[in-house]
C-alpha positions as CSV (number, residue, x, y, z in Angstrom):
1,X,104.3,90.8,81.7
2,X,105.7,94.0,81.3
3,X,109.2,93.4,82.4
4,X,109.8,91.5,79.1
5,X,109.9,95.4,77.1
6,X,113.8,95.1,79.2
7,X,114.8,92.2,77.2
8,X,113.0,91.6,73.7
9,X,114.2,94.9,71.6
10,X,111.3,93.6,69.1
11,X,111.3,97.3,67.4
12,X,115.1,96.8,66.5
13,X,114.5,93.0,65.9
14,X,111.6,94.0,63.3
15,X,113.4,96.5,61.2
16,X,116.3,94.3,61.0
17,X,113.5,91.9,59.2
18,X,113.9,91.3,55.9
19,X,111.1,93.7,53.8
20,X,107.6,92.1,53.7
21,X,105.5,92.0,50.1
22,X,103.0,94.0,52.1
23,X,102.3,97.7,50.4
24,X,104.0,99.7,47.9
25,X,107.8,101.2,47.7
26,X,107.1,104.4,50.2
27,X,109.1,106.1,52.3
28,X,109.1,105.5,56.1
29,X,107.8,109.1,56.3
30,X,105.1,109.4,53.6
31,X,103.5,106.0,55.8
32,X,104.0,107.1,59.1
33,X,102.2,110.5,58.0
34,X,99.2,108.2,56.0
35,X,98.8,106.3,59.1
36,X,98.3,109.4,61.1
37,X,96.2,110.7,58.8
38,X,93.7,108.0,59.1
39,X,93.6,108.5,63.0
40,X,93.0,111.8,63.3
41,X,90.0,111.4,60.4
42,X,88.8,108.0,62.4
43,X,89.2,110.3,65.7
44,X,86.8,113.2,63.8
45,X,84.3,110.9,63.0
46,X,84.1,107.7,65.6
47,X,81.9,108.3,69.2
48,X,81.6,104.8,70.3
49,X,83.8,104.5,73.6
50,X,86.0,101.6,72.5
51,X,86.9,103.0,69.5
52,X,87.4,106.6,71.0
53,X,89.9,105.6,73.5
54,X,92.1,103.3,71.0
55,X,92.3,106.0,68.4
56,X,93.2,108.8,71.5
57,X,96.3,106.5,72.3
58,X,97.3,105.2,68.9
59,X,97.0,108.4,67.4
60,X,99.3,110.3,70.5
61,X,101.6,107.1,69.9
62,X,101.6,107.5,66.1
63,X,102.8,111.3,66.8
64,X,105.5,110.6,69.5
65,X,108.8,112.1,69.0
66,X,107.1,113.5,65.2
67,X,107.5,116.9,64.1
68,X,106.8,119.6,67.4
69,X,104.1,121.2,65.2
70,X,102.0,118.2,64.5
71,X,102.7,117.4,68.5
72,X,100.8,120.7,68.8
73,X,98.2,120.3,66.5
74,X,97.5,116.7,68.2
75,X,97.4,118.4,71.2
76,X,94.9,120.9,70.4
77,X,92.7,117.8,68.9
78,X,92.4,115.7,72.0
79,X,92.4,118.7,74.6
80,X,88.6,118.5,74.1
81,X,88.0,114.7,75.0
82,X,89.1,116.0,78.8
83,X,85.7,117.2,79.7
84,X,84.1,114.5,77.9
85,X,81.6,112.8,80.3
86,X,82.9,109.1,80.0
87,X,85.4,109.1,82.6
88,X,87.5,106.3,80.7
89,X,87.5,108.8,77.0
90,X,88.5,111.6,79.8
91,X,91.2,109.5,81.1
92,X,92.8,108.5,78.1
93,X,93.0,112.4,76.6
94,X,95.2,112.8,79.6
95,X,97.0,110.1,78.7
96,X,97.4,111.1,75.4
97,X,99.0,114.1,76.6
98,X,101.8,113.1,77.6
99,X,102.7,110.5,74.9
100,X,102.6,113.0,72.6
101,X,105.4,114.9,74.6
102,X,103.8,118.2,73.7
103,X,105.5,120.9,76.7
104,X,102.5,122.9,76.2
105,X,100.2,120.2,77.6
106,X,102.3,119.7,81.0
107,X,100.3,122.7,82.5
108,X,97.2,121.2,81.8
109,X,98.4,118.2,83.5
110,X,99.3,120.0,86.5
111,X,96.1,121.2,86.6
112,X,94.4,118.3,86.7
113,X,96.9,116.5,89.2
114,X,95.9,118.9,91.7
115,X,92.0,119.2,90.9
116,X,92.3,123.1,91.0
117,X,90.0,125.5,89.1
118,X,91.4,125.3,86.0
119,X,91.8,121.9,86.3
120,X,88.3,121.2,87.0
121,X,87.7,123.4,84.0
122,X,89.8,121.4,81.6
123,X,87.5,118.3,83.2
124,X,84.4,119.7,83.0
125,X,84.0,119.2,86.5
126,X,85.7,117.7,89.6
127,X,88.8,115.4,88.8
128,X,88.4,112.1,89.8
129,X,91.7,110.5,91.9
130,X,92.5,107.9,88.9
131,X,92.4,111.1,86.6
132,X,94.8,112.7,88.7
133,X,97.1,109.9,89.5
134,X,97.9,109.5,85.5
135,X,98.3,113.1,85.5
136,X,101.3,112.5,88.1
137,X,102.4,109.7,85.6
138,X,102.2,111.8,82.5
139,X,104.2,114.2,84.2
140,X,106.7,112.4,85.1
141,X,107.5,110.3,82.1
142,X,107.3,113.3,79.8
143,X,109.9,114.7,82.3
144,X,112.1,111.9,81.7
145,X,111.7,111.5,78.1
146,X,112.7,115.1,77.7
147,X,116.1,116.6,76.2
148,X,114.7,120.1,77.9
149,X,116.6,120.6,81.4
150,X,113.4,123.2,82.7
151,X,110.5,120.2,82.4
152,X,112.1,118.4,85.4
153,X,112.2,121.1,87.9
154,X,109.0,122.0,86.7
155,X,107.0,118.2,86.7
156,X,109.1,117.7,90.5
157,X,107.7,120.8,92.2
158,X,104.0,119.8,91.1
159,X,104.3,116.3,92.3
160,X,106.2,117.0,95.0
161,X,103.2,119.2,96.1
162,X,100.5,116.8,95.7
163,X,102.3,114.2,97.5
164,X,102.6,116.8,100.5
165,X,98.7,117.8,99.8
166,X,97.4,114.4,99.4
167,X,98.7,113.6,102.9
168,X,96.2,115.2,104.4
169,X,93.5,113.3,102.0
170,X,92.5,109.8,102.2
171,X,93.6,108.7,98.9
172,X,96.1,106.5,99.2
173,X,96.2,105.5,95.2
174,X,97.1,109.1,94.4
175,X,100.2,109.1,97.3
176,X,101.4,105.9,95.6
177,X,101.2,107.5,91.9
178,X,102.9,110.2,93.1
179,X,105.6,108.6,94.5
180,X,106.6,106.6,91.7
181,X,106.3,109.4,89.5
182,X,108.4,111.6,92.0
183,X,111.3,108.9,90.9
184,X,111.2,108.5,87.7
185,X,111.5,112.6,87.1
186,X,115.6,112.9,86.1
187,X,116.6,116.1,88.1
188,X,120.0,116.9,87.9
189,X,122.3,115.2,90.0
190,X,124.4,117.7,91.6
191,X,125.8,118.2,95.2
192,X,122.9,120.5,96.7
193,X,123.3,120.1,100.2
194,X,119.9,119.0,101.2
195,X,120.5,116.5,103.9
196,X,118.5,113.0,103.7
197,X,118.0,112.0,107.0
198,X,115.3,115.0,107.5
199,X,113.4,112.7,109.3
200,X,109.4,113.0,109.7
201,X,106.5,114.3,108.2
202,X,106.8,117.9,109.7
203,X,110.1,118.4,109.2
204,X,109.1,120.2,105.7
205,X,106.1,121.6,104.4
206,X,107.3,123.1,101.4
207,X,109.4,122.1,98.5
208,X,112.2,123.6,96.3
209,X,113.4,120.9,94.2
210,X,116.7,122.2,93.0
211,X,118.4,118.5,92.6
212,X,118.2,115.0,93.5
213,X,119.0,115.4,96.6
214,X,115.9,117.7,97.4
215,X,113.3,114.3,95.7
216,X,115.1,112.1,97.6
217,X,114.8,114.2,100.9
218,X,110.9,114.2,100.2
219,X,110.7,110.9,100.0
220,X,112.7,109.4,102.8
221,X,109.7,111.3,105.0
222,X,107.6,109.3,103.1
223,X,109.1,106.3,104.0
224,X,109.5,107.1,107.5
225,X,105.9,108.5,108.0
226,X,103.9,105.5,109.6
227,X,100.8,107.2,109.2
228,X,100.9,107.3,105.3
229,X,99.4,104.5,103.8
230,X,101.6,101.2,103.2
231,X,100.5,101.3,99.9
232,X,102.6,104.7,99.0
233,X,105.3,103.6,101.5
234,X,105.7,100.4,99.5
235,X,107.0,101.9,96.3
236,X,109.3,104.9,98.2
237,X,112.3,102.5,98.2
238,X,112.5,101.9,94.6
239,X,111.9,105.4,93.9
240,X,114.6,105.8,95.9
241,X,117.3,103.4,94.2
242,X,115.8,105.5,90.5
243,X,117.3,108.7,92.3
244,X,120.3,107.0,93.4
245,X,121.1,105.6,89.9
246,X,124.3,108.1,88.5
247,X,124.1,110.3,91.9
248,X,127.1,111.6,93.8
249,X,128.8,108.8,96.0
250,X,127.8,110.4,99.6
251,X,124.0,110.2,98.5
252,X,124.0,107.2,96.9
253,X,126.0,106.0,99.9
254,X,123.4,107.1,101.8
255,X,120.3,105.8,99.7
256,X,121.6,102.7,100.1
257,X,121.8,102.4,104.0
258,X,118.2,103.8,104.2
259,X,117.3,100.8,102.0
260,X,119.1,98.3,104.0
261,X,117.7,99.9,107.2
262,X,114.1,99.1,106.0
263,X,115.8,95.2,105.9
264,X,117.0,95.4,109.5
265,X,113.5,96.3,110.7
266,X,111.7,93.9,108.7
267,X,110.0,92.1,112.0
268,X,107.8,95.2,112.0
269,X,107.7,96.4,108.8
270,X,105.0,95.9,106.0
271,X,105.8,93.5,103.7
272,X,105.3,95.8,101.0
273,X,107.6,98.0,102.1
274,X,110.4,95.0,102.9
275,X,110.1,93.8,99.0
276,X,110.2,97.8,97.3
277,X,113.7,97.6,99.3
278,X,114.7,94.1,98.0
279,X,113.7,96.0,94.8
280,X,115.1,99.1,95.1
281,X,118.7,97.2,96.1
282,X,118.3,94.9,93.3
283,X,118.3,98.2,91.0
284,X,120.9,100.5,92.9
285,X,123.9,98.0,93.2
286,X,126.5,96.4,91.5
287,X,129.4,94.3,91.3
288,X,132.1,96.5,92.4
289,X,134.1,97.0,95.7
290,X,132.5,100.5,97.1
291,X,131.7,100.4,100.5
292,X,128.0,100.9,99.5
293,X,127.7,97.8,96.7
294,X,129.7,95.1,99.4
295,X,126.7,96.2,102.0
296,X,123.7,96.1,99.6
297,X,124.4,92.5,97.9
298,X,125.0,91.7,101.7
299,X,121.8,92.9,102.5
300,X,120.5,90.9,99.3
301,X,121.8,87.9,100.6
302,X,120.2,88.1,104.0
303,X,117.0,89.1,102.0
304,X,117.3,85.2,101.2
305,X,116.0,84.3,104.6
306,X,113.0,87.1,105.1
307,X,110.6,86.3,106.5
308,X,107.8,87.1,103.7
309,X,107.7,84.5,101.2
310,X,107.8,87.0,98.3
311,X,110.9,89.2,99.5
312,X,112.7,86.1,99.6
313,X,111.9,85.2,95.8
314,X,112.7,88.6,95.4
315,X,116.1,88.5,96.2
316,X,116.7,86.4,94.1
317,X,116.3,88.5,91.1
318,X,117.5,91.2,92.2
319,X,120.9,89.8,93.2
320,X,121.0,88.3,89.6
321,X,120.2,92.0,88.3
322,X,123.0,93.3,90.0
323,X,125.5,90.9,89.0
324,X,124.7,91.8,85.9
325,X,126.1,95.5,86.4
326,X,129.7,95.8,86.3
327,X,130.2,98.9,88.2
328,X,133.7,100.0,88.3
329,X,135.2,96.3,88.5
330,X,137.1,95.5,85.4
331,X,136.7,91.9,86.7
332,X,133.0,91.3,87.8
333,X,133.1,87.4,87.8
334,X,134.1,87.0,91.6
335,X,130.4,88.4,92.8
336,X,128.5,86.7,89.6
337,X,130.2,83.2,90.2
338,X,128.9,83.9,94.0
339,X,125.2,85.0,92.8
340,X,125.5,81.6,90.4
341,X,126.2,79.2,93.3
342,X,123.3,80.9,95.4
343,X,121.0,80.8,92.3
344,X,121.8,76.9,91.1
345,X,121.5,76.2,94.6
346,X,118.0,77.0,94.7
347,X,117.6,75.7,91.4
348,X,118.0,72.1,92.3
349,X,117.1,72.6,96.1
350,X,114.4,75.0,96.7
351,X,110.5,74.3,96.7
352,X,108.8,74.4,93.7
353,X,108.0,78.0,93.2
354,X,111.9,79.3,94.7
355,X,112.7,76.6,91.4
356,X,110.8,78.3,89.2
357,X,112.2,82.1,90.2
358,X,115.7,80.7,90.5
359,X,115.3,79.5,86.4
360,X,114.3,83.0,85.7
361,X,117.3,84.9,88.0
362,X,119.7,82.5,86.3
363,X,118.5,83.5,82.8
364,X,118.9,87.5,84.1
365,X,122.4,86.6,85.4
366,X,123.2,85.1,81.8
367,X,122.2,88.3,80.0
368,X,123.8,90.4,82.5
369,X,127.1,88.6,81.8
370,X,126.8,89.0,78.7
371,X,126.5,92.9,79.1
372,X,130.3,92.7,80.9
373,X,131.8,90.8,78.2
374,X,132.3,87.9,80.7
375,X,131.1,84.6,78.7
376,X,128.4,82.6,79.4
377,X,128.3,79.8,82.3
378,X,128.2,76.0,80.8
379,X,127.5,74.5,84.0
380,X,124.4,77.1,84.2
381,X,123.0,76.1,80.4
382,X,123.2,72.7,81.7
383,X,121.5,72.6,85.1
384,X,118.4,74.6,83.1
385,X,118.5,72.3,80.3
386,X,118.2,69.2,83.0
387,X,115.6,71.0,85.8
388,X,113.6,71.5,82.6
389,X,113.6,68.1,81.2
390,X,112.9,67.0,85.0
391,X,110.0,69.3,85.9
392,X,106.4,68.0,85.8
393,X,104.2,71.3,86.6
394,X,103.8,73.0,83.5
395,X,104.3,76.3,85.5
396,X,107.5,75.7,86.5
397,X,108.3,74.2,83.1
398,X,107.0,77.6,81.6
399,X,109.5,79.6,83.9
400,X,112.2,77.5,83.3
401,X,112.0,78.0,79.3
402,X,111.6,81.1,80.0
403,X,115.3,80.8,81.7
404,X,116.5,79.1,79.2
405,X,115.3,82.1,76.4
406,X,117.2,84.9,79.0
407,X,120.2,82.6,78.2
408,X,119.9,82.5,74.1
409,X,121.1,78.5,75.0
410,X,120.7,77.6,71.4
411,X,121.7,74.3,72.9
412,X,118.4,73.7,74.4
413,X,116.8,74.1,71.1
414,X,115.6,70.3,71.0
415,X,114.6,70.2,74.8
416,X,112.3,73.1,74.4
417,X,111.2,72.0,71.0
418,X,110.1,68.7,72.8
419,X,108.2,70.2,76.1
420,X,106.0,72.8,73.5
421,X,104.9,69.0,72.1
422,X,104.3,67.8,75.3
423,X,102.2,70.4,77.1
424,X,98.9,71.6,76.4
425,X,98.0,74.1,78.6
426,X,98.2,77.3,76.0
427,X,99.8,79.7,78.6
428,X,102.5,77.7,79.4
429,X,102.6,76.8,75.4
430,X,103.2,80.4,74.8
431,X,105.8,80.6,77.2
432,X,108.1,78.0,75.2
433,X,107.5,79.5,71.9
434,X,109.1,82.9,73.8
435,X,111.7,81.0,74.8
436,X,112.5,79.5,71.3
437,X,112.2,83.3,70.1
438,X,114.5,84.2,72.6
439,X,117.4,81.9,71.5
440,X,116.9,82.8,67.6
441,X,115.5,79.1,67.2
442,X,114.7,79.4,63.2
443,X,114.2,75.9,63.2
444,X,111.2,76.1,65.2
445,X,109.4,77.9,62.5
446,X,107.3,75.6,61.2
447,X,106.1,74.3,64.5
448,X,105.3,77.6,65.7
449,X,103.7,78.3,62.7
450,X,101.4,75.4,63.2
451,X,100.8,77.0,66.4
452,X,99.6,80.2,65.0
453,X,97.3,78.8,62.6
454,X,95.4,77.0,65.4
455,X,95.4,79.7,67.7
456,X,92.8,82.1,66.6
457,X,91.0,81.3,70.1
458,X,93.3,81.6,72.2
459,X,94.6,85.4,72.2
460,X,97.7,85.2,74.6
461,X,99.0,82.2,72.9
462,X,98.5,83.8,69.5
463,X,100.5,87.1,70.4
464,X,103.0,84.8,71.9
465,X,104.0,82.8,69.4
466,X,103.8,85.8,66.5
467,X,106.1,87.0,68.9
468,X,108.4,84.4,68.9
469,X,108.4,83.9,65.0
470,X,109.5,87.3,64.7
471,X,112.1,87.0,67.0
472,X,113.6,84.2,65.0
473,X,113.4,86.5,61.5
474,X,110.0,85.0,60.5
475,X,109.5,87.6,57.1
476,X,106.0,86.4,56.3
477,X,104.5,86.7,59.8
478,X,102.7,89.6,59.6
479,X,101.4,88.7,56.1
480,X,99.7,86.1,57.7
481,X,98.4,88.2,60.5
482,X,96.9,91.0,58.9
483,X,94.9,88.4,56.6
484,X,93.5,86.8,59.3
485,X,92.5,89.7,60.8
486,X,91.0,90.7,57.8
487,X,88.5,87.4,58.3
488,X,88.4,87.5,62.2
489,X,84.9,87.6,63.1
490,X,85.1,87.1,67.3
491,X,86.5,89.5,69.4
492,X,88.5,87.2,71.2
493,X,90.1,86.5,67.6
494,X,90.5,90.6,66.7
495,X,92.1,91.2,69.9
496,X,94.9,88.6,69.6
497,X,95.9,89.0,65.6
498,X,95.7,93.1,66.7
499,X,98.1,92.7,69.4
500,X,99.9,90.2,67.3
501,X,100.5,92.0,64.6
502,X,101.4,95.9,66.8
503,X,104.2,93.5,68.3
504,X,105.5,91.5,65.5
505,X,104.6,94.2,62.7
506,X,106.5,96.5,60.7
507,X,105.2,99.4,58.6
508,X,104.6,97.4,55.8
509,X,101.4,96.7,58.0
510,X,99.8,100.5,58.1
511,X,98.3,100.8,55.3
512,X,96.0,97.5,55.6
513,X,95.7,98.4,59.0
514,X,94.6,101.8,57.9
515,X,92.0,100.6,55.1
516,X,90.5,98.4,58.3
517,X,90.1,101.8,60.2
518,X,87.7,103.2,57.4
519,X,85.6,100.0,56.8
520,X,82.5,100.9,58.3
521,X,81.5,97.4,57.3
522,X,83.6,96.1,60.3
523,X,82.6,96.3,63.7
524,X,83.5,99.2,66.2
525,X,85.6,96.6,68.1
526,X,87.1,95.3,65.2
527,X,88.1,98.4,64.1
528,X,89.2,99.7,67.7
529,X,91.8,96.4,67.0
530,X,92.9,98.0,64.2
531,X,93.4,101.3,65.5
532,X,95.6,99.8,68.6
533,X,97.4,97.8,65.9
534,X,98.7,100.7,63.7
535,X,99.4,102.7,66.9
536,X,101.8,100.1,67.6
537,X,103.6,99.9,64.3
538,X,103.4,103.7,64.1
539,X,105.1,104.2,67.4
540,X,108.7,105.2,66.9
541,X,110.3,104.4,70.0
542,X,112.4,101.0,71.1
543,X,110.0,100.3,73.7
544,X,106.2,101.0,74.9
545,X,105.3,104.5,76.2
546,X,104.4,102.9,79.4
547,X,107.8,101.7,79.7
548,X,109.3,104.3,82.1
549,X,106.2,103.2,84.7
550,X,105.8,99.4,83.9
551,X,109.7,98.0,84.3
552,X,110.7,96.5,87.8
553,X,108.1,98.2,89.8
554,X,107.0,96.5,93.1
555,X,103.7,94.8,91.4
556,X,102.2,93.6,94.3
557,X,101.6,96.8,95.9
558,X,100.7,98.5,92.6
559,X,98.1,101.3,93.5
560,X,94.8,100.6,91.1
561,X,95.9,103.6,89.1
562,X,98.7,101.8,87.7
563,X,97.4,98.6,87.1
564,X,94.1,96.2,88.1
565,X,94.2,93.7,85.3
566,X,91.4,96.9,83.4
567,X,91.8,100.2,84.4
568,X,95.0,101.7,85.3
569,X,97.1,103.1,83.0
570,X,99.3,99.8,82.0
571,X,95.6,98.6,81.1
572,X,94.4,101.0,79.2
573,X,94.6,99.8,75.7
574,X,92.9,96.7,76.4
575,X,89.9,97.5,78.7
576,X,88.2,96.8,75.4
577,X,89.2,93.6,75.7
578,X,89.1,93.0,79.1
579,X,84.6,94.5,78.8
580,X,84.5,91.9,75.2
581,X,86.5,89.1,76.2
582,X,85.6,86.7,79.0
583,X,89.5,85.4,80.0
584,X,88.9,82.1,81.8
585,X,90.2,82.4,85.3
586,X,93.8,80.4,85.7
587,X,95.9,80.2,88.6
588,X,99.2,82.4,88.6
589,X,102.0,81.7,86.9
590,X,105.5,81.3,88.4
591,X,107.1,84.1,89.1
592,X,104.9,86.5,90.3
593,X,107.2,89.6,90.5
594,X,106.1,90.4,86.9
595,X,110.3,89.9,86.6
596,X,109.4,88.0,83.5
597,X,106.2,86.4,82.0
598,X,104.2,85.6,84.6
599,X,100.6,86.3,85.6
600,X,98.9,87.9,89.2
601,X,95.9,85.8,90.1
602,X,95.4,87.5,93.4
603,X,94.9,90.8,91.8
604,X,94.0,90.1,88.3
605,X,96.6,89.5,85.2
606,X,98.7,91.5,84.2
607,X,98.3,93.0,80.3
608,X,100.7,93.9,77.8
609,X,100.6,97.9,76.8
């Protein structure tokens, strides 16, 4: 589910929201500093384990992007929950780190990545391999969130030298964490003449990284190197395409025939590795004539008939993502009009599940025309409208709403309107009240609110459709949210109207959120809710701190570190919910790429951040 942060802009969407009644006139800085206030005091006080670890991330989130001194202060606060002997409290300080964005705390991340002396210090003991792997995530996203051109080279060489290190180790979670952190960290892109084809995992034993070229270099070994783990292989291609993104033509060039490469040997490749390619493709190319971009959508195309099941559904996204890039083309329509006729093909011809991934690739090839100025494809709004009225599993009906949202069809207002009626399974439900959020569908408030008033139960359909209502403008939503959460007695209840409201509220909500924190009358996981709530309304940025890791990567070879449904780092806000709350078990939802709204059932579901 994280994929969605790439196309709902809620922060922009919310403060575009009329004001709410909630709170007094005061500034935007006088709350943001009374919300952090109440953190750190709940921080100061609070020991239960729950409550620890939502106040340690809502309190670094609250902070993000603040003032450098408070950053500092902040940083100085949770340094001590590192040693702490819960392993989850310890894990979440480190976490914390890095939201905050505080330089001084990137050496003590180091430290920990590579389980060294002072590491072990800062730990009170050994570091555990989860500990370490989000140290090479904290890294790396602090690298790429920062305006300061020394963190880069700095975060590079240290994960650079794990990943060399942790070859000779049999922890193939911490390769894997460090190579998608190794491409997400923005060196410069420059022409350093470090040449990619270095093949093998002898042919260096040391690294300099001076530029992009030096990161890519290191990982093209990877990739080569049979005898690391498929598991770190599997995410070297994408990481790849990052590094390729706004390099110099020859390496870029040259990116991309390693990528297609991986295609060519597919027979006796590991699936894992043959989808991070689709992937990586699917993010490196675009619409324009370059040598390069004719090759890799040619390469998409034949990714069409892979043999793995999931590369194939694969390409199909990601050849809608790339017509969605204009390149240097001033005329981009030729290549989308030829992804369309693949895409509708598959629509109306493919098995149930290609159906269901070809609704969501059209809706992606709908925004990305949009995002060239071309204008939207009748003909497409119309084959989605009638594949939805025409679909009878409520998992396919899901994703093709869900196509329809991408395309704000504001046409299909009545259609959707109609299958939320129909269906009653409340995942599927909350996928057509997104998809009336996605088109702007006011006139689906009152349904939806009738929705949320039943939906205290049922936490994923709750956050959904608070979701959706403030997509549409809803300026009473979170009005109604925080009063319920006042009165929510289960957990089940707390978790959804906490979520809810972090999504869907604006900073009119700290303050009750705040009072919540201090209630000692409430429960610890009541008030953990709150604490994740005003973290979220705190949080300054457009999109989730996780964001950097969590959009477009190759899900079904995600290490544990990154996600397992309750304790990597895209899960770590809601282990709380997922010790308290007994999900019932569902089948997986169509598509399973996490390319939209869609669940894992073969390796647990995936959680918002």
């Amino acid at each position: 589910m994280h994929n969605r942060h790439a196309y709902l802009d809620l922060k922009a969407r919310v403060k575009a929201r009329a004001p709410t009644t909630l709170g007094a006139a005061v500034s935007v800085d006088e709350r943001m500093a009374r919300g952090l206030d109440a953190l750190t005091q709940a921080l100061g006080r609070e020991k239960q384990r729950d409550l620890v670890s939502s106040l340690l991330i809502a309190m670094a989130r609250s902070a993000d992007d603040g003032a450098a001194t408070r950053a500092s202060e902040l940083a100085r606060a949770v340094q001590p929950f590192l040693a702490n002997p819960d392993q989850e409290i310890g894990e979440t300080a480190a976490a914390s780190l890095w939201i905050l964005r505080n330089i001084g705390g990137l050496t003590g991340l180091a430290h920990l990545l590579h389980d060294d002396d002072l590491g072990r210090k800062l730990a009170g003991g050994r570091v555990s391999t989860r500990t370490r792997a989000f140290a090479a995530y904290g890294l790396a996203v602090a690298a790429a969130r920062t305006k300061r051109q020394e963190v880069p080279e700095f975060v590079a060489h240290h994960i650079a030298r794990a990943l060399e290190d942790s070859r000779r180790t049999a922890s193939s979670d911490l390769q894997a964490a460090c190579v998608i952190a190794l491409g997400i960290v923005p060196m410069g892109a420059d022409e350093g003449r470090v040449s990619l084809r270095t093949r093998g995992p002898a042919a260096a034993t040391t690294f300099e990284p001076r530029s992009r070229a030096a990161q890519a270099a290191l990982l093209l070994r990877v990739l080569a190197d049979d005898e690391r783990p498929a598991i770190a292989r599997a995410h070297a291609p994408d990481a790849l395409a990052r590094l390729g993104d706004g390099a110099p033509t020859e390496m870029r060039a040259e990116i991309a025939r390693e990528l297609g490469l991986v295609l060519d040997r597919q027979q006796r490749e590991d699936d894992g590795v043959v989808r991070g390619a689709i992937i990586g493709l699917g993010r490196l190319a675009d619409c324009d004539a370059d040598a390069a971009d004719v090759a890799m959508r040619a390469t998409l195309k034949r990714a069409l008939d892979a043999r793995d099941a999931h590369a194939r559904l694969f390409a199909l996204v990601s050849l809608a993502q790339v017509a969605g890039r204009a390149g240097s083309s001033d005329d981009p329509s030729a290549v989308q009009s030829e992804v369309q006729t693949i895409l509708m093909d598959r629509l109306v011809r493919g098995k149930s599940r290609e159906r269901s991934w070809a609704a969501i690739s059209l809706g992606i090839l709908e925004r990305g025309r949009a995002s060239t100025g071309q204008k939207g494809s009748g003909p497409v709004r119309s084959a989605l409208r009638r594949a939805l009225h025409d679909a009878g599993a409520v998992d396919q009906a899901a994703a093709i709403a869900i196509g329809i949202g991408l395309t704000g069809d504001k046409g299909a207002i009545k259609d959707l309107l109609k299958k939320l009626a129909d269906v009653s399974d409340p995942t599927a439900r909350g996928h057509m009240a997104m998809a009336l959020g996605l088109v702007g569908a006011e006139e689906a408030s009152s349904p939806l609110r009738a929705i949320l008033a039943k939906a205290r139960f049922q936490p994923e359909l709750l956050r959904e459709t608070a979701i959706a209502l403030a997509l549409i403008g809803d300026a009473d939503i979170e009005t109604k949210l925080i009063a319920e959460l006042a009165n929510a007695r289960s957990l089940s209840s707390q978790a959804g109207l906490a979520r809810a409201i972090g999504f869907a509220g604006s900073l009119s909500s700290a303050e009750p959120l705040a009072k919540m924190l201090a209630d000692s009358s409430l429960t610890a996981g009541a008030r953990a809710f709150s604490a994740v709530a005003l973290g979220m309304v705190l949080d300054r940025e457009r999109t989730p701190w996780n964001a950097f890791l969590s959009i477009g990567v190759n899900y079904p070879s995600a290490p544990a570190s990154l996600t397992d449904g309750q304790a990597g780092i895209l899960d770590i806000s809601l282990r709380i919910r997922a010790r308290g709350v007994a999900a019932r078990p569902r089948a997986h939802m169509t598509p399973r790429r996490d390319d939209s709204f869609a669940h894992r059932g073969d390796r647990g579901r995936l959680r918002q951040p």
